[in-house]
Structure formats: structure tokens, C-alpha cells
KOLVOZA-701827 format. One record per residue: residue number from 1; residue in three letters; x, y, z of N, C-alpha, C, O, CB in turn. Coordinates in pm, whole numbers, plus 50000, padded with zeros to 5 digits. Each point is the difference from the previous one (the first is absolute). Glycine has a CB too. Layout:
<recs>
+-----+------+-------+-------+-------+-------+-------+-------+-------+-------+-------+-------+-------+-------+-------+-------+-------+
!  nr ! rest !   n_u !   n_v !   n_w !  ca_u !  ca_v !  ca_w !   c_u !   c_v !   c_w !   o_u !   o_v !   o_w !  cb_u !  cb_v !  cb_w !
+-----+------+-------+-------+-------+-------+-------+-------+-------+-------+-------+-------+-------+-------+-------+-------+-------+
! NUM !  ALA !     X !     Y !     Z !     X !     Y !     Z !     X !     Y !     Z !     X !     Y !     Z !     X !     Y !     Z !
...
+-----+------+-------+-------+-------+-------+-------+-------+-------+-------+-------+-------+-------+-------+-------+-------+-------+
</recs>
This chain:
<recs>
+-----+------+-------+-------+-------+-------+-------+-------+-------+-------+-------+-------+-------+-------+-------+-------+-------+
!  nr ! rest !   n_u !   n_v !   n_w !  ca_u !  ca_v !  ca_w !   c_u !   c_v !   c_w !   o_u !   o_v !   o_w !  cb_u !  cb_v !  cb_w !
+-----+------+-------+-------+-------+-------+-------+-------+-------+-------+-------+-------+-------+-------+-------+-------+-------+
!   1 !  UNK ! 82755 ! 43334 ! 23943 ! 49898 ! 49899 ! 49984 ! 49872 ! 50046 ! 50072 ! 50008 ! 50023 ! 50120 ! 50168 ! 49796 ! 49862 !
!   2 !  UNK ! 49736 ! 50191 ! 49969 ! 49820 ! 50014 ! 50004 ! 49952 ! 49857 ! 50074 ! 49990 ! 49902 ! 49927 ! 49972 ! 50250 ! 49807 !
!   3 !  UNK ! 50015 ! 49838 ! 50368 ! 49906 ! 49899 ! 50086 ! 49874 ! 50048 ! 50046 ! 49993 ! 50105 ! 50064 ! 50197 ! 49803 ! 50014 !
!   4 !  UNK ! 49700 ! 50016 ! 49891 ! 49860 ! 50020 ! 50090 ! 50022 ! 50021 ! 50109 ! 50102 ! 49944 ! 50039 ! 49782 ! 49935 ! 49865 !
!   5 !  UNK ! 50041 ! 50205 ! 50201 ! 50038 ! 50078 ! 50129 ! 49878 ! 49891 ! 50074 ! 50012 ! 49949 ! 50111 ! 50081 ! 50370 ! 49817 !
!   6 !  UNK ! 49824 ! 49667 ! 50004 ! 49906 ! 49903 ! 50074 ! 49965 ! 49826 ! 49981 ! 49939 ! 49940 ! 49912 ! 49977 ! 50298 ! 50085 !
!   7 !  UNK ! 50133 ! 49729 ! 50096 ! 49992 ! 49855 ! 50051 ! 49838 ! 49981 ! 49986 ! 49918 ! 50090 ! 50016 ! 50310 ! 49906 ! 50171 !
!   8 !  UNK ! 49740 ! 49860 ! 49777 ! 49891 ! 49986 ! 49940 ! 49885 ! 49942 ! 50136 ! 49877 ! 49987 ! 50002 ! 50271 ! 49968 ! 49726 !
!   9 !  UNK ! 49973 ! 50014 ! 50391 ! 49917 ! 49952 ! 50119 ! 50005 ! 50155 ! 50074 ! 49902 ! 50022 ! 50071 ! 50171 ! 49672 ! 49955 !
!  10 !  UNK ! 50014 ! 50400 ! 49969 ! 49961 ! 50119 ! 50064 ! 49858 ! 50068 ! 49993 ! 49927 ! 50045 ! 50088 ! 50300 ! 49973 ! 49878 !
!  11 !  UNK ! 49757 ! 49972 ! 49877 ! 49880 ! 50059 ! 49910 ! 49880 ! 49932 ! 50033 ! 49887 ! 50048 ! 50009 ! 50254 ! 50003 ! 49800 !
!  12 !  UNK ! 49893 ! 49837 ! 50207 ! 49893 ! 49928 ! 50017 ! 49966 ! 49991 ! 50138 ! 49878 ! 49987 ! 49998 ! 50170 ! 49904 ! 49808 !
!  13 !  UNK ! 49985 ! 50108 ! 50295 ! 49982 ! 50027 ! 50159 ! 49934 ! 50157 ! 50008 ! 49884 ! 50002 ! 50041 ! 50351 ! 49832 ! 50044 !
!  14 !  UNK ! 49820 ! 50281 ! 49885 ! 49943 ! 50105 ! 49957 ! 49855 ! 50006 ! 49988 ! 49918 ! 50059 ! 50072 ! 50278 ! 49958 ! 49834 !
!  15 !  UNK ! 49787 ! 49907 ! 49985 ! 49872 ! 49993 ! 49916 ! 49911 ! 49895 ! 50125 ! 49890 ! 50043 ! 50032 ! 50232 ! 49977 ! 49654 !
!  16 !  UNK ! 49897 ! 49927 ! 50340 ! 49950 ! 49902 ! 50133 ! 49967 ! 50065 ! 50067 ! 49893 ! 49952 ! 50037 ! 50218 ! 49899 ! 49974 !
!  17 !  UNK ! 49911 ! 50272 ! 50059 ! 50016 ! 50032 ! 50098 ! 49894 ! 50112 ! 49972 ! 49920 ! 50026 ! 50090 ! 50322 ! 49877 ! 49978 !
!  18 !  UNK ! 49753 ! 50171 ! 49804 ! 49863 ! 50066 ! 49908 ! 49900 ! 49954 ! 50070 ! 49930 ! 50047 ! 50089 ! 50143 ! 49951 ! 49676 !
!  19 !  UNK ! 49935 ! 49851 ! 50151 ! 49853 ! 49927 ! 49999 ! 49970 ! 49953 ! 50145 ! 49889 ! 49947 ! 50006 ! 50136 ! 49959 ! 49744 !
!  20 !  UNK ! 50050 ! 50099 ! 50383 ! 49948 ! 49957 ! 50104 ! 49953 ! 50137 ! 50058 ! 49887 ! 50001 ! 50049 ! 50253 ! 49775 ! 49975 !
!  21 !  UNK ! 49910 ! 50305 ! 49976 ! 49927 ! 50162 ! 50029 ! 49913 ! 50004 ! 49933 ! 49899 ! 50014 ! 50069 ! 50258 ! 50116 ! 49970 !
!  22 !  UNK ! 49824 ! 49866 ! 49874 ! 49794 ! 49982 ! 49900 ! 49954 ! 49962 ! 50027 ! 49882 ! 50033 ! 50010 ! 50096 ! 49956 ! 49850 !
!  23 !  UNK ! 50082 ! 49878 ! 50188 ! 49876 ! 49877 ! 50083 ! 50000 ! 49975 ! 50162 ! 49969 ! 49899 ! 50064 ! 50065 ! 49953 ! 49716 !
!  24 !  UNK ! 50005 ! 50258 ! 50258 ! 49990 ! 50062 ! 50138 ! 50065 ! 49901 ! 50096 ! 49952 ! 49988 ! 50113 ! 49829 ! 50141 ! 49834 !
!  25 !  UNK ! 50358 ! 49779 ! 50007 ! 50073 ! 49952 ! 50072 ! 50133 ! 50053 ! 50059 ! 50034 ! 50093 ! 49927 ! 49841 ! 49767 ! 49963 !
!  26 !  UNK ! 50198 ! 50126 ! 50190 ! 50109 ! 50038 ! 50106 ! 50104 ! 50002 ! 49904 ! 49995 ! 49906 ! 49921 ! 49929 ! 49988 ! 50308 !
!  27 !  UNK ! 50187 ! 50201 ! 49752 ! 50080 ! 49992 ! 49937 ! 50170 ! 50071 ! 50114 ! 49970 ! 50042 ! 50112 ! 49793 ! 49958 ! 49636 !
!  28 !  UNK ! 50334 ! 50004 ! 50228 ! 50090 ! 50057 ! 50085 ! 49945 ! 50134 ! 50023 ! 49950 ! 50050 ! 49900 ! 50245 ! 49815 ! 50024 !
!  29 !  UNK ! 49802 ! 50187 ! 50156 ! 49997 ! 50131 ! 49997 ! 50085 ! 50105 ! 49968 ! 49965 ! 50118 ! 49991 ! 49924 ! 49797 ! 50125 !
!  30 !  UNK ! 50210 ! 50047 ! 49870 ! 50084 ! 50125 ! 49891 ! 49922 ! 49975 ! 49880 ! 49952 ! 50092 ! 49935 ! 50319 ! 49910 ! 50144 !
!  31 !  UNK ! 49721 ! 49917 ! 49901 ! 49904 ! 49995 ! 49855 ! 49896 ! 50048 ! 50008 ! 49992 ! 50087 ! 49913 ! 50075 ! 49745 ! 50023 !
!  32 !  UNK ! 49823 ! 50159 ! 50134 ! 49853 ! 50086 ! 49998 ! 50044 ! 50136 ! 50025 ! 49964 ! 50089 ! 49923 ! 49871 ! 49729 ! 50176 !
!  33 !  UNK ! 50254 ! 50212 ! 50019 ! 50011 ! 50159 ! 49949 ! 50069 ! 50056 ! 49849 ! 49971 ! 50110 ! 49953 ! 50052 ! 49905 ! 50312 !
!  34 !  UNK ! 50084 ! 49879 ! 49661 ! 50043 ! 50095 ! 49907 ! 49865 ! 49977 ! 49894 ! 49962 ! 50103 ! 49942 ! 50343 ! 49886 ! 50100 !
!  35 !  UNK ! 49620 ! 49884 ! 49929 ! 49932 ! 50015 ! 49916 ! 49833 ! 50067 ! 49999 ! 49929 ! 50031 ! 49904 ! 50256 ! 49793 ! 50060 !
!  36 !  UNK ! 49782 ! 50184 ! 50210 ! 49880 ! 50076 ! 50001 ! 49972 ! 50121 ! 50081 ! 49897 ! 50064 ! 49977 ! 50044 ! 49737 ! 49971 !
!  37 !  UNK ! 50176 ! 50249 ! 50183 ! 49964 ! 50059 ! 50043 ! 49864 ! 50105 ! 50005 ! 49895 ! 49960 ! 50050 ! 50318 ! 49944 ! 49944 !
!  38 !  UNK ! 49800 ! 50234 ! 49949 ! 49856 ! 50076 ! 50083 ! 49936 ! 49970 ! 49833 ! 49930 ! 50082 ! 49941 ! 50146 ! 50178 ! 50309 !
!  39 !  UNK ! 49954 ! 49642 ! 49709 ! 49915 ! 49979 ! 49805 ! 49923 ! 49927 ! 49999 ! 49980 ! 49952 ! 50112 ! 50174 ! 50060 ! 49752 !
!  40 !  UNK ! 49760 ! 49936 ! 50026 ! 49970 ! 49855 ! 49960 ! 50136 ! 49962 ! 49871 ! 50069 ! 50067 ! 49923 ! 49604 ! 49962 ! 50132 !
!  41 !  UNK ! 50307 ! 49791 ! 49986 ! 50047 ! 50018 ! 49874 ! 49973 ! 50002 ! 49879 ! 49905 ! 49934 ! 49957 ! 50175 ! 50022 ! 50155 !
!  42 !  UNK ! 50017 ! 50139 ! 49791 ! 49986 ! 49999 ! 49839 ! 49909 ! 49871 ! 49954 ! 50019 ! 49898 ! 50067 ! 50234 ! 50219 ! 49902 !
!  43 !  UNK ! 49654 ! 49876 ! 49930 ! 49904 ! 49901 ! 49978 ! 50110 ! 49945 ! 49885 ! 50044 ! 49887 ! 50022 ! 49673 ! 50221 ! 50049 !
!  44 !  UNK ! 50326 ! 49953 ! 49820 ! 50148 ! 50003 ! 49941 ! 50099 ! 49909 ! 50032 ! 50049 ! 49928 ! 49913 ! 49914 ! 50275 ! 50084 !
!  45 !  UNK ! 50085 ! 49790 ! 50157 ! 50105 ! 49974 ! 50073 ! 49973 ! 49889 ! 50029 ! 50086 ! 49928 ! 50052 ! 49972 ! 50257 ! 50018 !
!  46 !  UNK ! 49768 ! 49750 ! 49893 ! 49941 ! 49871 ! 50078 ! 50025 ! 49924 ! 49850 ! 50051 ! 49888 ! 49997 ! 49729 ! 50196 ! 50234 !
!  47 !  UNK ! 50191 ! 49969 ! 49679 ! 50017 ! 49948 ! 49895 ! 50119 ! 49950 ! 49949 ! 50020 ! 49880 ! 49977 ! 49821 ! 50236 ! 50010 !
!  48 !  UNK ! 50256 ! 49990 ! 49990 ! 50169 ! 49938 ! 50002 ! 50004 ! 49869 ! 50069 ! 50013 ! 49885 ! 49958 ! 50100 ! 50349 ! 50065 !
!  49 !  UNK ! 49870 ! 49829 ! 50125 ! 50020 ! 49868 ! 50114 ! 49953 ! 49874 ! 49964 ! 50078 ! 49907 ! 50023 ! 49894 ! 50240 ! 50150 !
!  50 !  UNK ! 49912 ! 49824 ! 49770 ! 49921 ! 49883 ! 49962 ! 50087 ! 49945 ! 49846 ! 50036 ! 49883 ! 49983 ! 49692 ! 50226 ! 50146 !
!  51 !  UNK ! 50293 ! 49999 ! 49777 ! 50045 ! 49934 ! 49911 ! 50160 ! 49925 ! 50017 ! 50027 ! 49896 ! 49939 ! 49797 ! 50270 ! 49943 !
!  52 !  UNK ! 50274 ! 49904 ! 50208 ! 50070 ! 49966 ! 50014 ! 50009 ! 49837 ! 50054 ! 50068 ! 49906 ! 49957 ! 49955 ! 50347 ! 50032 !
!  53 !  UNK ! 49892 ! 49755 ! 50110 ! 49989 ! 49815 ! 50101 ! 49975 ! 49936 ! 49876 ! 50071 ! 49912 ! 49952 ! 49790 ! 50104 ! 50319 !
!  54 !  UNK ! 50009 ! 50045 ! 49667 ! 49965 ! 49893 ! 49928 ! 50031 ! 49936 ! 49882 ! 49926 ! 49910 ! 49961 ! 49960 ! 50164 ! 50148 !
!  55 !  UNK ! 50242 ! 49969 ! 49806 ! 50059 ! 50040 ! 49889 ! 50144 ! 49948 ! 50005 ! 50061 ! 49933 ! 49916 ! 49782 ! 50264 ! 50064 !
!  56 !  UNK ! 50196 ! 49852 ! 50140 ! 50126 ! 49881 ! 50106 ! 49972 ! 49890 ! 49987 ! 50081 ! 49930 ! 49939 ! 49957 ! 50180 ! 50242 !
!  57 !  UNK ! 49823 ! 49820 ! 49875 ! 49978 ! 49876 ! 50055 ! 49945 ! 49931 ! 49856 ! 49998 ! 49877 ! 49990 ! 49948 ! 50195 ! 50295 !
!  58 !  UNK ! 50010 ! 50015 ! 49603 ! 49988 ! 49948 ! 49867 ! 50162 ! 49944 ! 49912 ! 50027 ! 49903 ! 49929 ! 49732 ! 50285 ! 50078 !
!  59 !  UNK ! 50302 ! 49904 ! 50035 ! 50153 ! 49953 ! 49923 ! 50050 ! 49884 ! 50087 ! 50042 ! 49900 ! 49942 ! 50043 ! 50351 ! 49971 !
!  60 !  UNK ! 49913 ! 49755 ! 50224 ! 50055 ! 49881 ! 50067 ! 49890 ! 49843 ! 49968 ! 50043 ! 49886 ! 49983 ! 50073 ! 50321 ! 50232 !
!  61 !  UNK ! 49788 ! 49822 ! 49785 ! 49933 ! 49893 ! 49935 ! 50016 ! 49949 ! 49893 ! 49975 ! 49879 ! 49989 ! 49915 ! 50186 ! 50108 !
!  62 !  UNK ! 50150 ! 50001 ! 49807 ! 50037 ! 50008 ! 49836 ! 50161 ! 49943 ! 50041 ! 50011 ! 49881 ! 49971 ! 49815 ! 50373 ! 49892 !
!  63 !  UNK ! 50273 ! 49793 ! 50185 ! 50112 ! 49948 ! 50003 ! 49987 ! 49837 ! 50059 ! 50053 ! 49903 ! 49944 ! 50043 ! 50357 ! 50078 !
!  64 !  UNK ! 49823 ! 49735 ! 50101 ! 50057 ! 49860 ! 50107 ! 49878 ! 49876 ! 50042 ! 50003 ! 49909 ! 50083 ! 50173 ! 50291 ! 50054 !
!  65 !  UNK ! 49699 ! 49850 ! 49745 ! 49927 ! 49904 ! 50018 ! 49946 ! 49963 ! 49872 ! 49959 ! 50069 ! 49906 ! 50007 ! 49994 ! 50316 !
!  66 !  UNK ! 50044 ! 49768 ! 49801 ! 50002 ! 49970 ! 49849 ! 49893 ! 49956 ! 49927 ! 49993 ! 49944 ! 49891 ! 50201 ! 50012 ! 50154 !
!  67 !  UNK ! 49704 ! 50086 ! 50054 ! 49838 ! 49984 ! 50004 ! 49943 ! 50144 ! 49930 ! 49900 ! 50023 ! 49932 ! 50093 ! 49814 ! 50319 !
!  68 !  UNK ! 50101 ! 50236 ! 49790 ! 49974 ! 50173 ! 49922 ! 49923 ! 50003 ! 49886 ! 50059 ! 49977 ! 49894 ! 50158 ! 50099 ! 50161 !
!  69 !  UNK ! 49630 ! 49953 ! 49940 ! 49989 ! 49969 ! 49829 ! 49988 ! 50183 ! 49948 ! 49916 ! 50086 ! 50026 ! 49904 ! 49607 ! 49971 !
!  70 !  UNK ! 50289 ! 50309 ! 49931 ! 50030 ! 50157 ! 49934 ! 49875 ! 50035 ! 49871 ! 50053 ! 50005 ! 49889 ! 50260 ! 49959 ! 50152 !
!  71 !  UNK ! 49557 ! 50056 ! 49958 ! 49893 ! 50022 ! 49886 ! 50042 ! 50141 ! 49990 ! 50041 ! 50081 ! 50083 ! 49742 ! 49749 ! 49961 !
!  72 !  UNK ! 50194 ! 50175 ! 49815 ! 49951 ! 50167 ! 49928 ! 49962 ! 50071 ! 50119 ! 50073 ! 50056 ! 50081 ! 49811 ! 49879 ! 49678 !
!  73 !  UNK ! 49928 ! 50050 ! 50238 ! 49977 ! 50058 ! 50094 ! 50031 ! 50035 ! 50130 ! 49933 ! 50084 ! 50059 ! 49981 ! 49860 ! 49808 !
!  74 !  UNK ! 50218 ! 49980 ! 50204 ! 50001 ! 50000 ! 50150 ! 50146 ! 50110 ! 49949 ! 50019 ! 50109 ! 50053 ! 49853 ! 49593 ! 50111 !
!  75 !  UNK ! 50194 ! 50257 ! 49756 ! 50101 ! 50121 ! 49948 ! 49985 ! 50105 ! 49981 ! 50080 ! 50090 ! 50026 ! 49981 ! 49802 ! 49901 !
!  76 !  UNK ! 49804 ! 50118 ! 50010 ! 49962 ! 50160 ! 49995 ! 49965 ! 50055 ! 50071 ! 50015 ! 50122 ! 50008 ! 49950 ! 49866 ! 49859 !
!  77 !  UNK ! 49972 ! 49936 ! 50216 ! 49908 ! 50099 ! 50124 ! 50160 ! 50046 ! 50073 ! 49988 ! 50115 ! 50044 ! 49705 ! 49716 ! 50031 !
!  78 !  UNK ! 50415 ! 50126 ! 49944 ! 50089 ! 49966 ! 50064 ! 50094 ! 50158 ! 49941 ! 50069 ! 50075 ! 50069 ! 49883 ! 49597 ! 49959 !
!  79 !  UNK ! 50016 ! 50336 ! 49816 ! 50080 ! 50111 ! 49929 ! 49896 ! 50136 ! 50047 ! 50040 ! 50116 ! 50007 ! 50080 ! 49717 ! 49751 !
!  80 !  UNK ! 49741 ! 50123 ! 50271 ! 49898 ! 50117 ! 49985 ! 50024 ! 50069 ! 50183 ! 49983 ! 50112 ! 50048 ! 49792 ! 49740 ! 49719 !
!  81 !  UNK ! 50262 ! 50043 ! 50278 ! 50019 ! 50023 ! 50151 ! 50111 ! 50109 ! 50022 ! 49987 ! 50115 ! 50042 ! 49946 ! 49634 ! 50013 !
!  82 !  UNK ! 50201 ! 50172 ! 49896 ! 50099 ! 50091 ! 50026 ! 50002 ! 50125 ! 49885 ! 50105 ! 50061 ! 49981 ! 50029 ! 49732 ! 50140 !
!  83 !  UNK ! 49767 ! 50235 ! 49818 ! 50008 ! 50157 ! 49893 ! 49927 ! 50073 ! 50113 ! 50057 ! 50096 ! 50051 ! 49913 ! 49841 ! 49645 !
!  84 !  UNK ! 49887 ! 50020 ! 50355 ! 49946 ! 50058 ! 50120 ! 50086 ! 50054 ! 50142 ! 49987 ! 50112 ! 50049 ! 49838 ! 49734 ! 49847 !
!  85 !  UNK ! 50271 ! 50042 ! 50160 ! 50075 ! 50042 ! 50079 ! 50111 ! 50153 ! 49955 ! 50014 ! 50108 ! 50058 ! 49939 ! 49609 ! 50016 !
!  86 !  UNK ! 50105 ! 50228 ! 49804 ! 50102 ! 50123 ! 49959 ! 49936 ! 50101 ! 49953 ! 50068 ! 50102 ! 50003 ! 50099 ! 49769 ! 49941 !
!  87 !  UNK ! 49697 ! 50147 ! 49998 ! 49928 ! 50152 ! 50073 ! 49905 ! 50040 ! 50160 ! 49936 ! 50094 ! 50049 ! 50044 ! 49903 ! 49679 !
!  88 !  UNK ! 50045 ! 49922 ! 50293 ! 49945 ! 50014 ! 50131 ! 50112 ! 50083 ! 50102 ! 49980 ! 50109 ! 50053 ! 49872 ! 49651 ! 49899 !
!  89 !  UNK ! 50270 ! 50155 ! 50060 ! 50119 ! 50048 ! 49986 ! 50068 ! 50138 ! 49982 ! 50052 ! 50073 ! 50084 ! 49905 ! 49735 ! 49859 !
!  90 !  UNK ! 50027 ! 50211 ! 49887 ! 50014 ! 50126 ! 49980 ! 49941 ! 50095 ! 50074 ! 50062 ! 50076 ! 50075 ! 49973 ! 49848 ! 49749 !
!  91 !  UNK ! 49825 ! 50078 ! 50154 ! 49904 ! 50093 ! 50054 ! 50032 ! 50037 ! 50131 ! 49970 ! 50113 ! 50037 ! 49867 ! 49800 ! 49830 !
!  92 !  UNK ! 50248 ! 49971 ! 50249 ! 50062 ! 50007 ! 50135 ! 50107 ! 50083 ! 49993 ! 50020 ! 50075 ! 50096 ! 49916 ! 49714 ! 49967 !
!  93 !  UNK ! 50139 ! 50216 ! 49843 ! 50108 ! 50049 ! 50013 ! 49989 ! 50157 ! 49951 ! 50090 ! 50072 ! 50043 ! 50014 ! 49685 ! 49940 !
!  94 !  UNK ! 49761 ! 50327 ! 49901 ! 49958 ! 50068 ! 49972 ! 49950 ! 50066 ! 50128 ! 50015 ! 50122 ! 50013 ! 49976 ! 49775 ! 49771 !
!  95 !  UNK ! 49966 ! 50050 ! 50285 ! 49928 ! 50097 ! 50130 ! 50053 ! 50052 ! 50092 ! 49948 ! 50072 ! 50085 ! 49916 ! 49823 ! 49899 !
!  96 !  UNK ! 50277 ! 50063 ! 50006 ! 50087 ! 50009 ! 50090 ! 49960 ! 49963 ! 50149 ! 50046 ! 50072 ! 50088 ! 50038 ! 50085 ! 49751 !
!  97 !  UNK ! 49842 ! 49747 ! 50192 ! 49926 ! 49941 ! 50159 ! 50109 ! 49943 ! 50029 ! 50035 ! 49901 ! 49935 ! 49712 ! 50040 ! 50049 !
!  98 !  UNK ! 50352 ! 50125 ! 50149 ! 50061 ! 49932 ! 50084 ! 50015 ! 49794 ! 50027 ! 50075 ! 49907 ! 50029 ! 49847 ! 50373 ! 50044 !
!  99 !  UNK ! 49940 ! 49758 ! 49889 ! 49982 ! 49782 ! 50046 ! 50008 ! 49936 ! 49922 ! 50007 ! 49880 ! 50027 ! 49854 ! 50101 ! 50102 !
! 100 !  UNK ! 50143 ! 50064 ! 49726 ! 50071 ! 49898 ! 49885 ! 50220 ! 50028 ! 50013 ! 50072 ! 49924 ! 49936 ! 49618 ! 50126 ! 49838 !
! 101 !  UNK ! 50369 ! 50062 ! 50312 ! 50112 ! 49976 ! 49986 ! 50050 ! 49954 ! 50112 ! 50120 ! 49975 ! 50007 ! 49885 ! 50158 ! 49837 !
! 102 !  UNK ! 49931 ! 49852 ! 50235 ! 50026 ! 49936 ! 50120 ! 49940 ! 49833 ! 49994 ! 50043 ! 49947 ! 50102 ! 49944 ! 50316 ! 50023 !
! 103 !  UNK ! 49938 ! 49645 ! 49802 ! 49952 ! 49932 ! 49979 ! 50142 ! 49926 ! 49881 ! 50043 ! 49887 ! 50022 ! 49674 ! 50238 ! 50072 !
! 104 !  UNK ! 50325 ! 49946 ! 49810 ! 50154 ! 50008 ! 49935 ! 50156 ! 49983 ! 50105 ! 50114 ! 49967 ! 49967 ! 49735 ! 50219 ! 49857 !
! 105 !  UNK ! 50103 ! 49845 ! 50286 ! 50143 ! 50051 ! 50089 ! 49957 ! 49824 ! 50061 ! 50090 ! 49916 ! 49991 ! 49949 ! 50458 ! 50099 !
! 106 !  UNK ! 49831 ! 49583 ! 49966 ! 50004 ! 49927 ! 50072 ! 50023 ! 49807 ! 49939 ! 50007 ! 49895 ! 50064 ! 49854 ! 50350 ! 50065 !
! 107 !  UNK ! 50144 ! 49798 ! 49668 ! 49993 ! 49912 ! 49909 ! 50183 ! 50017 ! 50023 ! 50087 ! 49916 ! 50023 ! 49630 ! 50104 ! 49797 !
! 108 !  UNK ! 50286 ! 50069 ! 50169 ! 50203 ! 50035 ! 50009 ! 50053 ! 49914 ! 50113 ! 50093 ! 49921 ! 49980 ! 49913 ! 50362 ! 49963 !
! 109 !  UNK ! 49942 ! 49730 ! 50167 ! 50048 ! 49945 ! 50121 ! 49964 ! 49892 ! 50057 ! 50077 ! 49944 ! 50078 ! 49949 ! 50234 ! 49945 !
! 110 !  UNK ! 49888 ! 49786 ! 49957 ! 49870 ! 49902 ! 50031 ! 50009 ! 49952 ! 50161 ! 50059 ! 50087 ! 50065 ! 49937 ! 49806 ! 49663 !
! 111 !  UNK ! 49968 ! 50008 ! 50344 ! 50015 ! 49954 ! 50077 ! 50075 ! 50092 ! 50118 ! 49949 ! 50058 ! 50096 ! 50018 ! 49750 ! 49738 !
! 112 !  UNK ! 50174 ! 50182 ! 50125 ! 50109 ! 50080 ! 50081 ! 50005 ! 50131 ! 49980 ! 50110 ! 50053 ! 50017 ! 50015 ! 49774 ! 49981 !
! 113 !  UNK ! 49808 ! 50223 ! 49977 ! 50013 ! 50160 ! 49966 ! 49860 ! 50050 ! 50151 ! 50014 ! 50106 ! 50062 ! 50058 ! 49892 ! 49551 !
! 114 !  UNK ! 49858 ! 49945 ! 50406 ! 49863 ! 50026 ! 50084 ! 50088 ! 49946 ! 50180 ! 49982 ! 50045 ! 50114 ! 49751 ! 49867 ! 49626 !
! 115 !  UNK ! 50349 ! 49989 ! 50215 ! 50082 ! 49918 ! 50163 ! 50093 ! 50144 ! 50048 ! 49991 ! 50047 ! 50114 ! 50072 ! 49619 ! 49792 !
! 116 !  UNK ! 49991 ! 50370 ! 50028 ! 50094 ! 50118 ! 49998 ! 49937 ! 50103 ! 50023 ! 50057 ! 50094 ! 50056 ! 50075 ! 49827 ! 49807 !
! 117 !  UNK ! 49722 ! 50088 ! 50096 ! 49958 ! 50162 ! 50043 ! 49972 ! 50006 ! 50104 ! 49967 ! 50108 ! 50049 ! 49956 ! 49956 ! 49789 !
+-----+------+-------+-------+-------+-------+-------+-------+-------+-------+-------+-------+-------+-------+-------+-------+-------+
</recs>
């Protein structure tokens, strides 16, 4: 049997943790070293990160609020978002930059994977 390896709150803490290093807030520090040490980060890697929160917090809205209003347009931007992320993505995984697979390891582990290091 084939199971998703990634938990959707791992991925999404991950991606959190992107966008507070962009916006020059405190994050664990096992985390700032695996995702920035002597680098900047991937502009790529900011992008994933963003689409992911925000694309999460679009489906959980769509599932649990019943105020959700689902338009064409808010769908598409929503389909145009995540085609942007999955080449953005690619292109990360094309460059072979350390900080998109370590940014993957820390979506794998999330939370408890950074307590442990």
C-alpha cells in the first residue's frame, strides 16, 4: 500500500516557517540553519512556501466554513497559483539547492524532527 509521506500540518508548518524567515521573524533554530545557513533563501522556496499556507487555508475554508463563497474567479486564481508553485518547485528541485531538500526533510518531520536535532 502507497500512503502520502506528507502530513498536511507538517507541510504546512514548514512552509510557515519559509514565510517567517522572509519576513525577518524568529524561527527554531535548527530551522534557520537547515533552511538558510551561509545562503539567502531560494526566491522559488518563498514561493512554494506561500502557496502552500495559502492553498491549505483555501481548502480548509472551502471544507469548514459555510460562509466560503467558491467564484470562478477565486478558483482560478487558486488553480493558477498552485501551476506556479509546481514549477516553481520543479525548477527547486532542478537546481539541485540543498534548501529546497532540506525544506522537504523538515515538511517530512515537521515540528519533532527540529526538537530532536
Amino acid at each position: 500500500m502507497v500512503a502520502r509521506w506528507f502530513s498536511h500540518g507538517n507541510l504546512r508548518k514548514a512552509a510557515e516557517w519559509v514565510d517567517q524567515l522572509q519576513n525577518g521573524k524568529s524561527v527554531p533554530a535548527g530551522v534557520q540553519a537547515l533552511l538558510t545557513g551561509a545562503r539567502p533563501m531560494p526566491a522559488d522556496l518563498a514561493l512554494v512556501a506561500a502557496a502552500v499556507s495559502e492553498l491549505q487555508q483555501a481548502r480548509h475554508d472551502a471544507d469548514y466554513d459555510p460562509a466560503y463563497d467558491a467564484t470562478k474567479r477565486r478558483t482560478l486564481g487558486h488553480i493558477d497559483q498552485a501551476r506556479a508553485a509546481v514549477r516553481a518547485a520543479r525548477l527547486l528541485d532542478d537546481s539541485n539547492d540543498p534548501t529546497y531538500d532540506r525544506f522537504l526533510l523538515l515538511a517530512l518531520g515537521g515540528p519533532s524532527m527540529v526538537k530532536n536535532s
